[in-house]
C-alpha positions as CSV (number, residue, x, y, z in Angstrom):
1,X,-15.6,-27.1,-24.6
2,X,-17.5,-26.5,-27.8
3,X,-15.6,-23.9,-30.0
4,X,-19.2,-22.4,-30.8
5,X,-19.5,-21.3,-26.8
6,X,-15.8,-20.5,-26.6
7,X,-15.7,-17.0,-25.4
8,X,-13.2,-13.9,-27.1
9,X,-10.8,-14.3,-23.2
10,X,-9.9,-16.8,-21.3
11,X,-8.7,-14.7,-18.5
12,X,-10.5,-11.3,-17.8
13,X,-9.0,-8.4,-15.0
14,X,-11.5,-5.9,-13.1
15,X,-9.8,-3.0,-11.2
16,X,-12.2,-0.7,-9.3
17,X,-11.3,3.0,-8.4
18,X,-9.9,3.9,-5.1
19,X,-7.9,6.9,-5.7
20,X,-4.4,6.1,-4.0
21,X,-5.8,3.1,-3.1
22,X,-5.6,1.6,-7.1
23,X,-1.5,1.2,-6.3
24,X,-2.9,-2.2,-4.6
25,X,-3.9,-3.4,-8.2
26,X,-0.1,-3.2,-9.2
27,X,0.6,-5.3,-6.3
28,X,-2.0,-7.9,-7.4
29,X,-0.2,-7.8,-10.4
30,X,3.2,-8.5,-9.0
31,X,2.0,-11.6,-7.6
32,X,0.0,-12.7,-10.4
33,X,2.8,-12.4,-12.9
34,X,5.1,-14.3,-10.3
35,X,2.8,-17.3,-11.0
36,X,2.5,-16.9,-15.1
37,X,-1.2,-15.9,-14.8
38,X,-1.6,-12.9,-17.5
39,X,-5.3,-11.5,-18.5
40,X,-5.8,-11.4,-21.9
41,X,-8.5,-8.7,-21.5
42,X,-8.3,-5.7,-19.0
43,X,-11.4,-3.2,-17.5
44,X,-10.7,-0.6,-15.0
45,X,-12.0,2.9,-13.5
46,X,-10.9,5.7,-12.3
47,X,-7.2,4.4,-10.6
48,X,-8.1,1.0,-12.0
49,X,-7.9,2.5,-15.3
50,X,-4.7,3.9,-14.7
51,X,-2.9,0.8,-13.8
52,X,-5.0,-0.9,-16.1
53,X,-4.1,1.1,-19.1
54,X,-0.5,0.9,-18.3
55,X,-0.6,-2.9,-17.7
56,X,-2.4,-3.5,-20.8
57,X,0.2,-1.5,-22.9
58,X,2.4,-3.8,-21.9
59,X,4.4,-1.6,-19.5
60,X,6.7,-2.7,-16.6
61,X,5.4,-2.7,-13.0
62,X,7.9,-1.1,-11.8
63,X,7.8,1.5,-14.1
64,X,3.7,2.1,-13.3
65,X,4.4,2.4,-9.8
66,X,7.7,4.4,-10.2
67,X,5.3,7.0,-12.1
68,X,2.7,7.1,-9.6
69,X,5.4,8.3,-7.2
70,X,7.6,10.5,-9.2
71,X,4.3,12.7,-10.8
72,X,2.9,13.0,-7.2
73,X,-0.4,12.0,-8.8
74,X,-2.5,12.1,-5.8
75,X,-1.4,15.6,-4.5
76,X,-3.9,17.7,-6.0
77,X,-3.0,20.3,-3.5
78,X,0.5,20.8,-5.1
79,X,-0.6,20.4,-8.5
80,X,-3.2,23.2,-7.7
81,X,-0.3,25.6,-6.2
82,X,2.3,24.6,-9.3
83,X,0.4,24.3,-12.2
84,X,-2.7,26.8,-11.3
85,X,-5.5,24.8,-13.8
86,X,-8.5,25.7,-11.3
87,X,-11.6,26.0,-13.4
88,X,-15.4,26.6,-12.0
89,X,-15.8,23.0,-13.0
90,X,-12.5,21.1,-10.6
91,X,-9.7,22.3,-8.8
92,X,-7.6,20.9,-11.7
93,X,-7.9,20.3,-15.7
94,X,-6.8,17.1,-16.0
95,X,-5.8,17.8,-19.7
96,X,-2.7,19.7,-17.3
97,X,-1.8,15.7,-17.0
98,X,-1.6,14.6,-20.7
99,X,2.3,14.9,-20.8
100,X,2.9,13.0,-17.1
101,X,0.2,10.3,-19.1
102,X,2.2,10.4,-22.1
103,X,6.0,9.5,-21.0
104,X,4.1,5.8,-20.3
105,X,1.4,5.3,-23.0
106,X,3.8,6.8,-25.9
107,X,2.1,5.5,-28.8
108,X,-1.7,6.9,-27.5
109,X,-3.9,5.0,-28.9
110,X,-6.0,1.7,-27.7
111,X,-5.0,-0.6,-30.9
112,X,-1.6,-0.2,-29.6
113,X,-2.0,-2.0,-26.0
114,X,-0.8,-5.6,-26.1
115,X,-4.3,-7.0,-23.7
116,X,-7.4,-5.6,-24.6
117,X,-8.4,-2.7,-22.8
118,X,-12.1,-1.2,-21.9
119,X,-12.0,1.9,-20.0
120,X,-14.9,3.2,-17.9
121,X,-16.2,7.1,-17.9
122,X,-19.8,9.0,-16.9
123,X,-21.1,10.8,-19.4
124,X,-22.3,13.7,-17.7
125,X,-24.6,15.4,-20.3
126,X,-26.5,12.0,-21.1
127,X,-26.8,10.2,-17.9
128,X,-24.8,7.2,-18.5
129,X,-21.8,4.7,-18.8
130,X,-19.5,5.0,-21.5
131,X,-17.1,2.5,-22.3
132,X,-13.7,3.2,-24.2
133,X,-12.1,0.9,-26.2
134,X,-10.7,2.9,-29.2
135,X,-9.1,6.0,-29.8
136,X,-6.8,8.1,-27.8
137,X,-6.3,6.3,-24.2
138,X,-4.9,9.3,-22.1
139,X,-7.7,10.9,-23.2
140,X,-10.0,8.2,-22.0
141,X,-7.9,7.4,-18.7
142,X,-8.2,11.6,-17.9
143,X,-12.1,11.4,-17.9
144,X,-12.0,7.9,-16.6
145,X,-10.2,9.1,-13.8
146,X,-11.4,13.2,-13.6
147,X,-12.7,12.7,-9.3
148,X,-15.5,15.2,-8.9
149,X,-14.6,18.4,-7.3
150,X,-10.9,17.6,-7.6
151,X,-11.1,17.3,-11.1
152,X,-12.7,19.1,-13.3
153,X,-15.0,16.9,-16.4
154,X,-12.9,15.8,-19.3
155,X,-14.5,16.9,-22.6
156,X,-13.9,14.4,-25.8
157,X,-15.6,15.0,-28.9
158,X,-17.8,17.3,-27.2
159,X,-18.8,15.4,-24.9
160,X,-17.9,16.2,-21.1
161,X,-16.8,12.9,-19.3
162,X,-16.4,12.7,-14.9
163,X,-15.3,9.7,-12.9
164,X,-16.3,6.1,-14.1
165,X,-16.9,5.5,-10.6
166,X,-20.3,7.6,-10.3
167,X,-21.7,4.9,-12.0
168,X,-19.5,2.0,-12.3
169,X,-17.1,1.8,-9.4
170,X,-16.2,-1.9,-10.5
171,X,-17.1,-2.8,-14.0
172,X,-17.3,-6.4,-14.0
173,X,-20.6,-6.1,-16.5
174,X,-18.2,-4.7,-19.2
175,X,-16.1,-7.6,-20.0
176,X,-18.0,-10.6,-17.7
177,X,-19.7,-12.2,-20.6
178,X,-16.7,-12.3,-22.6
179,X,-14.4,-14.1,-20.3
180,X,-13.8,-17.9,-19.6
181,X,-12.8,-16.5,-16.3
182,X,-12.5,-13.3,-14.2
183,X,-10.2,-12.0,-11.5
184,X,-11.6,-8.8,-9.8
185,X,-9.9,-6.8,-7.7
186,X,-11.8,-3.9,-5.8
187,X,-10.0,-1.3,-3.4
188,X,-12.3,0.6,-1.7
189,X,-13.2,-0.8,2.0
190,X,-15.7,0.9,3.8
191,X,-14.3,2.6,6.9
192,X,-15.9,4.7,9.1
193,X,-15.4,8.1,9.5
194,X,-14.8,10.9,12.5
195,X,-17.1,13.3,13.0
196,X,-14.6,15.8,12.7
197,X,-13.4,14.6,9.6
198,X,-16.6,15.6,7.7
199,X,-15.8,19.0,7.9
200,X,-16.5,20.8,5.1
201,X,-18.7,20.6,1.8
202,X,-16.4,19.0,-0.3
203,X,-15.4,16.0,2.3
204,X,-19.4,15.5,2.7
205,X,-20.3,15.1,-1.0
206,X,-17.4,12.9,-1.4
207,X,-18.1,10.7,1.7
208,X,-21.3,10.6,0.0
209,X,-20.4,9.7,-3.7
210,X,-17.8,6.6,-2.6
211,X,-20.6,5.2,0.1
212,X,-22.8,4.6,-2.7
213,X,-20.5,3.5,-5.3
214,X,-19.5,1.0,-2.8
215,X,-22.8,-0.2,-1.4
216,X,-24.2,-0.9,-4.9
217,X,-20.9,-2.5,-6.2
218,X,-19.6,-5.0,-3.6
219,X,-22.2,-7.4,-4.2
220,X,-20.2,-8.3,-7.6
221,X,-17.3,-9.5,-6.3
222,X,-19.8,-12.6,-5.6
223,X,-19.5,-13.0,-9.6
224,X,-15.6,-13.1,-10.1
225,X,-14.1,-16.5,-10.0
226,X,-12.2,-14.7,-7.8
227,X,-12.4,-11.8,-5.9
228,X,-9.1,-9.9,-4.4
229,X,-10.7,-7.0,-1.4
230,X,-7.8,-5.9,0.7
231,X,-9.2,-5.2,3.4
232,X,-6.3,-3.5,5.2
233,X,-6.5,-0.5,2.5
234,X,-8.9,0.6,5.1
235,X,-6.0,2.0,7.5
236,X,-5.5,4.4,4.2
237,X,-6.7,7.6,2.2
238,X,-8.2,8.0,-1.2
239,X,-5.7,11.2,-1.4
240,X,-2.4,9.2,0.1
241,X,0.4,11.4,-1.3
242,X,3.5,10.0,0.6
243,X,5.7,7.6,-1.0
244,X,6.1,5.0,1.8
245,X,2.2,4.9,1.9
246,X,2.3,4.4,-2.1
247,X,4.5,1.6,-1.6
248,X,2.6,0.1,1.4
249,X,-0.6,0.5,-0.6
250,X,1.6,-1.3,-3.4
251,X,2.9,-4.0,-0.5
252,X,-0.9,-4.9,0.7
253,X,-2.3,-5.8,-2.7
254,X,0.3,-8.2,-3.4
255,X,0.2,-9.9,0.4
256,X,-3.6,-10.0,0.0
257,X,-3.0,-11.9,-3.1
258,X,-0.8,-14.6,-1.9
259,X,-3.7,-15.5,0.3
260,X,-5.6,-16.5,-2.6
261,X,-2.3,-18.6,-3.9
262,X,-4.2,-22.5,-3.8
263,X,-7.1,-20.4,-5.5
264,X,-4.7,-18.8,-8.1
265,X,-3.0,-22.2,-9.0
266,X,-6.5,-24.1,-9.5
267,X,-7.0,-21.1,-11.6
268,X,-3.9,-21.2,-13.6
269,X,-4.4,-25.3,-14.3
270,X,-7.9,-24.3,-15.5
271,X,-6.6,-21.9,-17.9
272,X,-4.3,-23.9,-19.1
273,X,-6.8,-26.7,-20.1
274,X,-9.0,-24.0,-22.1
């Protein structure tokens, strides 16, 4: 390959949002790192942002899923009763998480990640995507990550941040052009819904915020070398606050990874030759 067209990664990572769901990224990473495949650059939102972050600071995967459990991230309900952070804006103020955030990514700050990280936010106030890949990254995770209606809008530098996932559920465009080659790993299957379910305001602009997000963003997997969908996250909820589910969630990313094993060693040969 000519050095001129050589791009800045030769291995690129993509982790969607999905709420609870985004534990089945750490168990894609499990099985990647049992066959020496390791990105060199990292882009996540929402949940993928989490494990992303974490990953790309160079922390252990037990240790990222071991938090997930022990802070109870996904039980906004007890976080609302405990640490009463309701605001006219969210249920909770996500800078209430800062400290959780902080026992992992110690040394805040993107230049101190060992992979490349690019984190995904909405900037609400102008209408558009904004990518972070500098300054503090709890900060950026928080508005990354700040689920409409659950949370309320992360503000930095005065400007006021919501969910990456409102307009880029899966940001492959962020770091496709700079990567030999792209994994991408997206979490959010489309099931279908009880009547019964849909119950209530909230449930129905939510419901209606992850069925576009996931209409427009599925047809992208098309452009990852290759594309991890677990399926089987269908049988679970965005909200999953249980540690067995965690850990199942956890289980089915790494099992739908080992059907991509032939894939992931072709992969691994081609890396290796770059």
């Amino acid at each position: 390959m000519s050095t001129s067209n050589k791009k800045p990664y030769k291995l690129g990572l993509v982790l969607s949002g999905g709420g609870a769901k985004g534990l089945a990224h750490i168990g894609v990473l499990f099985y990647l790192k049992e066959l020496g495949i390791v990105p060199d650059a990292v882009a996540g939102t929402s949940a993928g942002s989490i494990v992303g972050s974490m990953y790309a600071y160079g922390t252990p995967l037990t240790e990222i899923q071991d938090f997930f459990i022990k802070t109870d991230l996904f039980n906004w309900k007890k976080r609302a009763f405990f640490k009463p952070h309701m605001t006219f804006k969210g249920i909770i103020n996500p800078i209430s998480l800062k400290d959780d955030f902080k026992t992992i990514l110690k040394e805040d700050d993107f230049e101190a990640c060992e992979k490349d990280l690019f984190v995904v936010a909405t900037d609400m106030q102008n209408a558009e995507e904004k990518v972070f890949s500098k300054g503090s990254i709890v900060d950026a995770v928080l508005a990354s990550s700040a689920y409409p209606f659950v949370f309320s809008p992360m503000e930095i530098d005065d400007i006021i941040y919501s969910d990456g996932g409102i307009l880029n559920h899966f940001p492959l465009d962020v770091i496709r052009n700079k990567c030999e080659k792209v994994i991408g790993v997206y979490v959010s299957p489309i099931r279908t819904y009880d009547k019964n379910e849909l119950n209530s305001v909230q449930k129905i602009a939510l419901r209606a915020l992850s069925l576009k997000g996931d209409k427009e963003e599925l047809h992208k997997l098309n452009d990852c070398d290759i594309a991890i969908f677990p399926q089987d996250l269908i049988n679970f909820n965005t909200f999953d606050t249980h540690p067995d589910k965690l850990s199942e969630i956890v289980d089915v990313g790494y099992e739908e990874t080992a059907k991509h094993h032939n894939a992931l060693l072709k992969l691994r040969e081609e890396l290796n030759k770059l």
